[in-house]
C-alpha positions in Angstrom: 35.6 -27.9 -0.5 33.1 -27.4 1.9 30.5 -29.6 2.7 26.6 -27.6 2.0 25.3 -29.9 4.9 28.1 -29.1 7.2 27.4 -25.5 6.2 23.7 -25.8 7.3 24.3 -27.9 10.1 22.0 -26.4 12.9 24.2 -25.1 15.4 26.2 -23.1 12.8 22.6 -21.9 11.0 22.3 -20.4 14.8 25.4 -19.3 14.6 24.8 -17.3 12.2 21.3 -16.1 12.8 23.3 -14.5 16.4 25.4 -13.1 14.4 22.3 -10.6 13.3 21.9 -9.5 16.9 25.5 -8.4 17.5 24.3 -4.8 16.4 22.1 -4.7 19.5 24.3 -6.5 21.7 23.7 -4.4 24.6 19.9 -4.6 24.6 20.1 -8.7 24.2 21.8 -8.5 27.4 19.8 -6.5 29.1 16.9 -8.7 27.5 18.8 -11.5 29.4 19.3 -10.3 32.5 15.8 -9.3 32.7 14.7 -12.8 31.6 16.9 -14.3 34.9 15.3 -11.8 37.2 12.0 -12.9 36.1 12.7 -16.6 36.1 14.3 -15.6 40.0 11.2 -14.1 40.8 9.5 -17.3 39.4 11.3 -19.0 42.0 10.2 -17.2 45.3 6.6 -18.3 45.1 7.3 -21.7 45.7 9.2 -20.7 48.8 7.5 -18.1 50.4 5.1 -21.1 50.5 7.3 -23.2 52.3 8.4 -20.3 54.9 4.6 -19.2 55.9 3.6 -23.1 56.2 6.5 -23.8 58.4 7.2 -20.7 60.1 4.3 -18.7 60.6 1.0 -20.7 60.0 2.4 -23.8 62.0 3.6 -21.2 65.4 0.0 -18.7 64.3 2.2 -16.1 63.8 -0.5 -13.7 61.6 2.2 -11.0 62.3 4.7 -12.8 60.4 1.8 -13.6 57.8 1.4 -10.5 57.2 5.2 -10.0 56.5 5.3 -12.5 53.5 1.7 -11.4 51.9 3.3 -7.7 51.6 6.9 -9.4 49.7 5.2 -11.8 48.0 2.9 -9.0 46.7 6.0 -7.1 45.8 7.7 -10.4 43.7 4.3 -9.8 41.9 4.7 -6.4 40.7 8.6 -6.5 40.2 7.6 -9.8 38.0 5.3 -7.9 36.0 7.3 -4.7 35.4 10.2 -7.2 33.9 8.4 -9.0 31.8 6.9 -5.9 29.9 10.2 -4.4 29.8 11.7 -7.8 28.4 8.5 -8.4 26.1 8.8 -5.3 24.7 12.7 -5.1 24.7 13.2 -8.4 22.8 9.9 -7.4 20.0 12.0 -4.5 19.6 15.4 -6.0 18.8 13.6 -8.6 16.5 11.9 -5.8 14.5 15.4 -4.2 13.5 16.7 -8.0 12.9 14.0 -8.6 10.9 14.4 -4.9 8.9 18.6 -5.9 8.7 17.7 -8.6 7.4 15.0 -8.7 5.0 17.2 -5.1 3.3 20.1 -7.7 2.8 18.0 -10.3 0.9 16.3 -7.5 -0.8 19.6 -5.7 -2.1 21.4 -9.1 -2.4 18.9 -10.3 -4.8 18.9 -7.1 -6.9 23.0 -8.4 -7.2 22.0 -11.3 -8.7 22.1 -11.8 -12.7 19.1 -12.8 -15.2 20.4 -16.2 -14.8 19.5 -16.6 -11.6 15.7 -15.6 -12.1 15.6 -17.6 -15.0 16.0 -20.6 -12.6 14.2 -19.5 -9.9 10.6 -17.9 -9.7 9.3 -15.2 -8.3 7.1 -16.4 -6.1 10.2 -18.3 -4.3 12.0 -14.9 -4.0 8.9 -13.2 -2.1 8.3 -16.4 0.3 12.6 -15.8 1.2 12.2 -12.0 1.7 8.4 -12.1 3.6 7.9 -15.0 5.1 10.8 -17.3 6.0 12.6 -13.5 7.6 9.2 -13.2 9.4 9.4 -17.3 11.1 12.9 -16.0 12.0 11.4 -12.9 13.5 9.0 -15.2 15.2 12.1 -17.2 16.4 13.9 -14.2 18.1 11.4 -12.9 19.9 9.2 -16.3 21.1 11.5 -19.0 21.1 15.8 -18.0 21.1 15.6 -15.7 23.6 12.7 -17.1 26.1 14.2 -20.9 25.9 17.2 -19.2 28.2 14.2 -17.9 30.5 13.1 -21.4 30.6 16.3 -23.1 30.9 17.1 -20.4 33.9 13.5 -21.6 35.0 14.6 -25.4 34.8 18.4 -24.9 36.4 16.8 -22.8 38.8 13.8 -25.2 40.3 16.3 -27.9 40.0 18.5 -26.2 42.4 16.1 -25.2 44.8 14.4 -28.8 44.9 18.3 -30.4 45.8 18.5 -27.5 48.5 15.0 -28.2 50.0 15.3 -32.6 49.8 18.3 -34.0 47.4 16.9 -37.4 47.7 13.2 -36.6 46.5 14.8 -35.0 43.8 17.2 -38.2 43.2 13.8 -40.0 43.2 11.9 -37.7 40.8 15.2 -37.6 38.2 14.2 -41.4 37.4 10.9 -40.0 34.9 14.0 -37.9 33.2 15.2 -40.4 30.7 11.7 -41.0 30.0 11.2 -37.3 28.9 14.7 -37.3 26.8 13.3 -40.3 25.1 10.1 -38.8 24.1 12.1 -35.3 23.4 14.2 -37.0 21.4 11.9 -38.6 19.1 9.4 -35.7 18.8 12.4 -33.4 17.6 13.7 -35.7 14.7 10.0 -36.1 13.0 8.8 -33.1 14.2 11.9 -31.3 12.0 11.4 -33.1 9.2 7.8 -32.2 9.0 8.4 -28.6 9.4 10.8 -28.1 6.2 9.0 -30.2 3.9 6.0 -27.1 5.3 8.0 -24.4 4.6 9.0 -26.4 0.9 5.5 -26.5 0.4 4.8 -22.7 1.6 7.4 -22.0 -1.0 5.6 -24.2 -4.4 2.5 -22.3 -3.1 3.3 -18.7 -3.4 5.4 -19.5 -6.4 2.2 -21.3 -8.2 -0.1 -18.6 -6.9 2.3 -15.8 -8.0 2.8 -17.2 -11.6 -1.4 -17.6 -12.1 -2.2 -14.5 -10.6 0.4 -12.5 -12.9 -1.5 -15.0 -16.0 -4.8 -14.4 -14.8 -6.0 -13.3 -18.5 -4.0 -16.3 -20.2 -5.9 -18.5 -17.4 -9.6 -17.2 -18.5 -8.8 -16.8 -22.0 -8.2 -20.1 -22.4 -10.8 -21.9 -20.0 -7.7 -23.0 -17.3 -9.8 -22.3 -14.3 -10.3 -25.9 -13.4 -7.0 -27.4 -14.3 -5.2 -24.8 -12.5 -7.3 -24.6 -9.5 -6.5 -29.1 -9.8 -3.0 -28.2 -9.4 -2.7 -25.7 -6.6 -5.3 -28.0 -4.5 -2.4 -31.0 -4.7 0.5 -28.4 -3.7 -2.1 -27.3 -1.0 -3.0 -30.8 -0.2 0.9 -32.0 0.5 1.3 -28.8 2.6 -2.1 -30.0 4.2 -0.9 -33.4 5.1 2.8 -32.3 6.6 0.4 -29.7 8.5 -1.6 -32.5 9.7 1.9 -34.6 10.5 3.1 -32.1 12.8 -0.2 -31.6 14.6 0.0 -36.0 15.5 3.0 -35.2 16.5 2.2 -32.4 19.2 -1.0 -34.2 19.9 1.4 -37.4 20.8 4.1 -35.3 22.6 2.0 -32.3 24.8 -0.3 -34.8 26.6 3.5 -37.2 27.3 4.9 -34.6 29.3 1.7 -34.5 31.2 1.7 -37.5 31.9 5.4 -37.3 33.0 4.7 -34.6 35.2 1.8 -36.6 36.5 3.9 -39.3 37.6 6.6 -37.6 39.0 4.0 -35.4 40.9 2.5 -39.4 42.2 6.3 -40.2 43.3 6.6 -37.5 45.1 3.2 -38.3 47.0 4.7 -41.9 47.7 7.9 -41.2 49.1 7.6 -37.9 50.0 4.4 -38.4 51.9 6.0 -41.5 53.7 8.8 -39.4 54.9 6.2 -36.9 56.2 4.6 -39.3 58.2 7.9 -40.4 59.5 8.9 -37.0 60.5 11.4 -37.0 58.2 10.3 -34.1 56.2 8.2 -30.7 57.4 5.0 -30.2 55.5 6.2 -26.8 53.8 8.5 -28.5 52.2 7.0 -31.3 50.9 4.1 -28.2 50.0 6.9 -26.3 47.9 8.4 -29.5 46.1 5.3 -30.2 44.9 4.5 -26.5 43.4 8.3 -26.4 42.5 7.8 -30.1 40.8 5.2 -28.3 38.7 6.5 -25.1 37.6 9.5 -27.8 36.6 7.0 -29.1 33.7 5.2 -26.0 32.0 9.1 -24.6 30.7 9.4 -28.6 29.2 6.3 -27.9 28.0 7.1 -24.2 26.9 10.4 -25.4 25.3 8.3 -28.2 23.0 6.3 -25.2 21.6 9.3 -23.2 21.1 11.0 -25.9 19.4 8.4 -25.7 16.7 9.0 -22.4 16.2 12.7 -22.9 16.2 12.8 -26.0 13.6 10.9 -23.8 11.4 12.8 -20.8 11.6 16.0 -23.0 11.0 14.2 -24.4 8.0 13.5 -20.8 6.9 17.2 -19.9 8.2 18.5 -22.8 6.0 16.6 -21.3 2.8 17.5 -17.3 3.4 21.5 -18.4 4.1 21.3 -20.2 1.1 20.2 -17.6 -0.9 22.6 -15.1 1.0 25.6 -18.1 0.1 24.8 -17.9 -3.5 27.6 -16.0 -5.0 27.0 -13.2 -7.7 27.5 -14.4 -10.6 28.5 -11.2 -12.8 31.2 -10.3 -9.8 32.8 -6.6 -10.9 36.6 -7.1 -10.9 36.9 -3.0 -10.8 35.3 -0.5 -8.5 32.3 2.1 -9.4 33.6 5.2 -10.6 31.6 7.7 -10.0 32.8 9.9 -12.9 33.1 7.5 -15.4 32.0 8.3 -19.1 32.2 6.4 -22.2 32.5 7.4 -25.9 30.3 5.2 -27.4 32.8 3.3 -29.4 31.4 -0.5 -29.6 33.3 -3.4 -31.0 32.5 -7.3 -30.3 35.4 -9.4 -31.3 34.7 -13.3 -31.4 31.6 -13.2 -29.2 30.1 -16.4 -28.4 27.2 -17.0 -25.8 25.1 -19.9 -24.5 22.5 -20.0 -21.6 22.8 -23.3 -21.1 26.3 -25.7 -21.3 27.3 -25.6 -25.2 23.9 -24.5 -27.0 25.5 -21.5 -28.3 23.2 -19.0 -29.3 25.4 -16.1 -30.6 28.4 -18.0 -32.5 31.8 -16.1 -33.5 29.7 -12.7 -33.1 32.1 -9.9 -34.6 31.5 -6.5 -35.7 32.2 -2.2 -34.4 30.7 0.8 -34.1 32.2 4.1 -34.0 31.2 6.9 -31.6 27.6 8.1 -32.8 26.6 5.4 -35.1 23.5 3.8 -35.3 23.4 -0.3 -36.1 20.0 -1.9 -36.8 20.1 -6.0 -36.4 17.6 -7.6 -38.0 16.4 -11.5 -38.2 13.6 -14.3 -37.7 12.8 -15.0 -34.0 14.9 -17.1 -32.1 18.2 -15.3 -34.7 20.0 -14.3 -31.3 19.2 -10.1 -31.4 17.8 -10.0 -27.7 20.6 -12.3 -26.6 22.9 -10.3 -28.3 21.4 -7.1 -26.4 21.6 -9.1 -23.0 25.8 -9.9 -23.7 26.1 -6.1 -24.7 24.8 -4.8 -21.4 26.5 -7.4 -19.2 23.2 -9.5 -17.9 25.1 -12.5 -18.9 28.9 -13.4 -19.2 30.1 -14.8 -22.4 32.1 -17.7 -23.0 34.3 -16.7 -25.5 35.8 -13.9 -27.0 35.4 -10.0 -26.0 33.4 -7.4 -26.2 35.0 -3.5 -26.2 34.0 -0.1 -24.9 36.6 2.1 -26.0 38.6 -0.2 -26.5 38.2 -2.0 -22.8 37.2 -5.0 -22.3 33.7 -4.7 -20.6 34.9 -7.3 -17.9 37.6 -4.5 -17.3 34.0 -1.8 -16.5 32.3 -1.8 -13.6 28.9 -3.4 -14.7 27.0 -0.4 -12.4 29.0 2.3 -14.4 28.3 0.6 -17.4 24.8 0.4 -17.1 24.7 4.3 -16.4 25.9 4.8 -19.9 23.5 2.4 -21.6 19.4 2.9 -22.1 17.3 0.3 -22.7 14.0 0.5 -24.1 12.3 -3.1 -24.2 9.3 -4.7 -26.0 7.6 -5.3 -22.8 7.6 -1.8 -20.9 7.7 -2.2 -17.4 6.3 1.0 -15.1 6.6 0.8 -11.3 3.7 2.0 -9.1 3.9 6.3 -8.4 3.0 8.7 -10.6 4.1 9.5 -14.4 7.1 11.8 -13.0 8.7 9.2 -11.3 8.6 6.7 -13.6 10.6 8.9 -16.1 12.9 10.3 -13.6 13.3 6.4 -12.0 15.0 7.9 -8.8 16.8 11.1 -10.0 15.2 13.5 -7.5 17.4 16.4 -8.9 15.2 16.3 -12.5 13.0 19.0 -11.9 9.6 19.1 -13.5 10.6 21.4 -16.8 12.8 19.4 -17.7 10.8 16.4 -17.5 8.3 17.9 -19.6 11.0 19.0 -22.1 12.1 15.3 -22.8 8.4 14.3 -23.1 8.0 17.0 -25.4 11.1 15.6 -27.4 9.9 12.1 -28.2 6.3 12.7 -28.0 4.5 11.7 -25.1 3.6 14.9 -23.5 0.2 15.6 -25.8 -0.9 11.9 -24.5 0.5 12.7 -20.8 -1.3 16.3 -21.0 -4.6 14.5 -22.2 -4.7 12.4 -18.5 -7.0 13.9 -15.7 -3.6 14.7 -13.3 -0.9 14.7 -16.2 2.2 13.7 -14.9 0.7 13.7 -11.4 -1.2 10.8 -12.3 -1.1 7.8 -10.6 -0.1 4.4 -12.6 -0.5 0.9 -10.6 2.6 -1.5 -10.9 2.9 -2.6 -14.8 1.4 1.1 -16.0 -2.2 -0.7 -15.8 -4.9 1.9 -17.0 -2.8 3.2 -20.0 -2.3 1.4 -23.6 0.4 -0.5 -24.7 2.0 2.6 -27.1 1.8 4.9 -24.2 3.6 3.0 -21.8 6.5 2.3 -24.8 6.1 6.6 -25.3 6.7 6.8 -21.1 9.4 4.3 -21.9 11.2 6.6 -24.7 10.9 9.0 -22.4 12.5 7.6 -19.4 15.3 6.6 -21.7 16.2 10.2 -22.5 16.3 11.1 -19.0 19.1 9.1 -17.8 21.1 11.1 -20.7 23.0 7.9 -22.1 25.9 7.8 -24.2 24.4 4.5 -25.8 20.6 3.4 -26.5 19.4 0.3 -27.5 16.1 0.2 -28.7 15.0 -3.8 -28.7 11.7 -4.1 -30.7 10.5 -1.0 -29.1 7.9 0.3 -31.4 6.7 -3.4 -32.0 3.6 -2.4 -29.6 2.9 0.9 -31.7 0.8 1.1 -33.8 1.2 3.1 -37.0 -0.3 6.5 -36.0 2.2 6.4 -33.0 5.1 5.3 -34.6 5.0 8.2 -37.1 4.8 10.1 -33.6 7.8 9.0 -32.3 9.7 8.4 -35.4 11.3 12.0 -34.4 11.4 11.2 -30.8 13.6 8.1 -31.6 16.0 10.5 -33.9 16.0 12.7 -30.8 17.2 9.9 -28.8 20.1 8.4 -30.9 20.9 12.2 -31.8 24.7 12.2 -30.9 24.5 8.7 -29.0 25.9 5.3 -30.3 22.9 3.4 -30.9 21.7 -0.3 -31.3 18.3 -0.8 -32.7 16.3 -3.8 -33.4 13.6 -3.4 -35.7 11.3 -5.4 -38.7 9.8 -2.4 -39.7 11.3 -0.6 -42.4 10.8 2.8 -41.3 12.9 2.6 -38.3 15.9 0.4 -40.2 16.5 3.1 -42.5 17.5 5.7 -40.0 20.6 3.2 -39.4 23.9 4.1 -40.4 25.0 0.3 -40.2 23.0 -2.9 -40.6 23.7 -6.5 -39.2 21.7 -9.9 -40.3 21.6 -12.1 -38.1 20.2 -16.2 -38.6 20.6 -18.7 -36.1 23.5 -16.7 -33.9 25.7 -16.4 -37.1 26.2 -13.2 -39.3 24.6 -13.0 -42.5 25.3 -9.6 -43.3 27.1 -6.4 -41.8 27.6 -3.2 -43.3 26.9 0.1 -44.1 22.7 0.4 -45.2 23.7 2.2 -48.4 26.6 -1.0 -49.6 24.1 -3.8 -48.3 21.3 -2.2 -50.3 23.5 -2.4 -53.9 24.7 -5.8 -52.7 20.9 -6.9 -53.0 21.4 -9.7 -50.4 19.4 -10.8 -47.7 18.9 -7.2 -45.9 18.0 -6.1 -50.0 15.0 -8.9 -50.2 13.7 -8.0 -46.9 13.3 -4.1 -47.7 11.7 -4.9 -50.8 9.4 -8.0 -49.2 8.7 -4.5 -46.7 7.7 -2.5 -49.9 5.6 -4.7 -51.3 3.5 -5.4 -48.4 3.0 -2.1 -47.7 2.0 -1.8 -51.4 -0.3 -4.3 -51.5 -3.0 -2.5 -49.2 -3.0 1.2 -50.7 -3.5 -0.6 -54.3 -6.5 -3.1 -53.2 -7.8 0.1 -51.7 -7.4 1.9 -55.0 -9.2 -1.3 -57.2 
């Protein structure tokens, strides 16, 4: 088995993170070979130097002056000219990384099953797609791709200093181990710092996501202060592994100064002596000097774009690991784009358990025939939105089967299956855009009639019709600025449109109020017209539309059968129609007295 630090070992995190750029191979090598002209052109200045100390200044040659002051203008403007084109080159090949990149997390995590965001939080999910693909961005374009400029830069200078003097450079190598030593040590605490950062970035936008989405549960219950206690320690370690990192590069940027120093006050001493002695022309001892510098700043430039590296491998380590996390509802069958089901629904054995052995649906086993209607009904916490969640394949059971036509619904592609099947929720969810696409959720062939047709049908199009811009109008993200019943209306209506062969109504009109519901009692027998449907329900007025009835307590069956047999049984579903009566008797009689 594979080893997960092995796997995120950094060379093979690199690895991979190249692997991104194949697509734009050509341009990363032409990025590249810009980057060594640059760093070639880097290179002359020191030389012309050299060449108009000893050639032309020491014989007054202003002819010859003149000579070098036109080429060295020209390394000038060639240098400029590449570096645009390589700036701009290398922003532009980070951008579509970045976009590559950022569309496979996205589409990855939409993959994933409610298990997985039942462990993780949201606000982990946007700091992998946003940020830690943005420090990668960061990584492409300012620190992989420049450190080969400054590596050219450093195998460059180092060659020209052995051409001009190989035993001053023999003399300056001895400050090397020196700055390896203080590399060295900077790197390994300067990582380590960097990801516990980006672990910190990660509590932050998760705790920030979860209050800002709880904002009215925070003020209705006075949590300003504790919260704002909470996310001041999160903010506080980030704070301190901030602060680490800035000792760090506090300690290291002024070493390699005084490194350069040094070697810069060797050269003086042995250098100079030689001059002295004749032993060495004054150009060149000049040029060794300027090339002794230029040596430094890519040391210095490859320190800074380590930061940015140990963070983007950090961030590299995070999105991999997400990417690495296998789907957990894997289709064993491919879509079929024609695929249609009948409606026949049987579960044979069913048992189910989020967590290890805590089953909460326990030898689950009933049918449904094409067209028939089943209301479950039980307490909270009896297993009816769990049983909802195994029925449309957001979970796996562990035991037994469940049937579509007689296939087993491991045997269905869960995409295809999910075409078939509407879901109408408790909690409505509308994205941001106006009324018409949230009921025609992507299906750009609906056209606006027949939107208006299924509104009609369940209801919502006198509400709809009532709003300044009708179905032009503009909803934010969650349907803020409408009421709860008219986002579950919107909802009924959305449901129609994908014309499923199954609906499953979980506590959908427990958001209505009265008024409404009688509104959309006809809208839901529009819906389950013809379809196989699944509704859970308390209120009596949508259980007796059922043909079938299942009681449910604690994951086991009570009760299943036919609403008319259960009803001269006088069990459990018997006592709860007439607990239903009663209550609703109770009012219209104290209102008579």
């Amino acid at each position: 088995m594979e080893n997960m630090s092995d796997r995120y070992r950094e060379w093979v995190l690199f690895k991979r993170v190249l692997a991104y750029l194949r697509p734009y191979g050509q341009w990363v090598v032409l990025a590249i070979l810009l980057l060594l002209g640059v760093s070639l052109l880097n290179l002359a200045g020191p030389y012309l130097t050299k060449i108009v100390i000893d050639d032309y200044i020491k014989v007054s040659d202003f002819k010859g002056l003149d000579v070098v002051a036109g080429l060295y203008l020209a390394v000038l403007i060639a240098s400029f000219v590449f570096q645009f084109l390589q700036n701009y080159l290398m922003q532009y090949i980070g951008q579509k990384v970045m976009f590559d990149l950022r569309s496979k997390v996205f589409a990855h995590l939409h993959k994933m099953s409610f298990s997985y965001f039942d462990r993780n939080p949201i606000g982990k999910m946007i700091t992998r797609v946003v940020n830690d693909v943005e420090v990668l961005n960061e990584m492409l374009t300012s620190g992989l791709i420049l450190i080969f400029s400054d590596l050219f830069t450093l195998v460059g200078i180092f060659a020209v200093m052995l051409y001009l003097d190989w035993r001053l450079t023999l003399v300056v190598c001895t400050v090397f181990p020196l700055l390896a030593w203080g590399t060295r040590l900077y790197r390994v605490r300067a990582r380590d710092a960097l990801r516990k950062n980006r672990a910190h970035v990660t509590e932050l936008n998760s705790y920030l996501e979860e209050n800002l989405s709880g904002v009215d549960t925070v003020q209705s219950f006075n949590l300003e202060k504790a919260n704002l206690d909470n996310f001041t320690d999160i903010n506080h370690n980030r704070l301190k592994e901030d602060l680490r990192t800035v000792q760090y590069n506090a300690l290291y940027m002024p070493s390699i100064d005084l490194f350069s120093s040094l070697a810069v006050g060797m050269v003086f001493w042995y250098g100079g002596g030689r001059f002295v002695q004749d032993e060495i022309q004054l150009g060149v001892l000049v040029a060794f000097i300027q090339y002794l510098q230029k040596f430094f700043e890519p040391v210095r430039d490859l320190a800074e774009k380590f930061n940015i590296i140990q963070t983007a491998m950090a961030s590299s380590e995070r999105i991999f690991e997400l990417l690495d996390t296998p789907e957990q509802l894997p289709d064993q069958v491919p879509p079929h784009p024609g695929f249609k089901m009948k409606g026949e629904v049987e579960f044979k054995n069913v048992w189910f358990a989020y967590n290890d052995e805590n089953f909460i649906l326990k030898d689950i086993s009933f049918s449904l025939s094409e067209g028939e209607s089943l209301a479950i009904v039980g307490a909270t916490g009896s297993g009816k939105t769990t049983l909802v969640n195994a029925l449309c394949r957001f979970y796996d059971i562990q035991k037994g089967d469940i049937l579509f036509d007689g296939k087993p619904i491991r045997d269905i592609n869960k995409y295809d299956l999910r075409r078939q099947i509407a879901l109408v929720q408790q909690d409505v969810f509308l994205f941001s855009g106006n009324i018409s696409d949230n009921i025609r959720l992507g299906n750009q062939q609906m056209g606006q009639e027949e939107i208006e047709s299924i509104s009609q049908a369940v209801s919502s199009h006198n509400f709809i019709s009532s709003l300044p811009f009708k179905y032009e109008q503009e909803l934010k993200e969650g349907g803020v600025g409408i009421s709860s019943g008219q986002r579950q209306l919107l909802s009924f209506a959305r449901a129609l449109a994908s014309n499923p062969r199954m609906l499953v109504l979980d506590e959908a009109t427990s958001s209505v109020d009265p008024e409404t519901e009688r509104q959309i009692q006809s809208g839901i027998q529009e819906l389950t017209h013809g379809r196989t449907s699944i509704i859970i329900a308390h209120r009596l007025s949508t259980l007796m539309h059922a043909d079938k009835i299942l009681v449910l307590k604690h994951g086991e069956i009570l009760e299943f059968g036919l609403r008319e047999e259960l009803l001269q049984q006088k069990g459990v579903f018997y006592k709860l129609c007439q607990s239903q009566l009663q209550s609703q008797r109770m009012p219209s009689e104290n209102a008579g007295g």
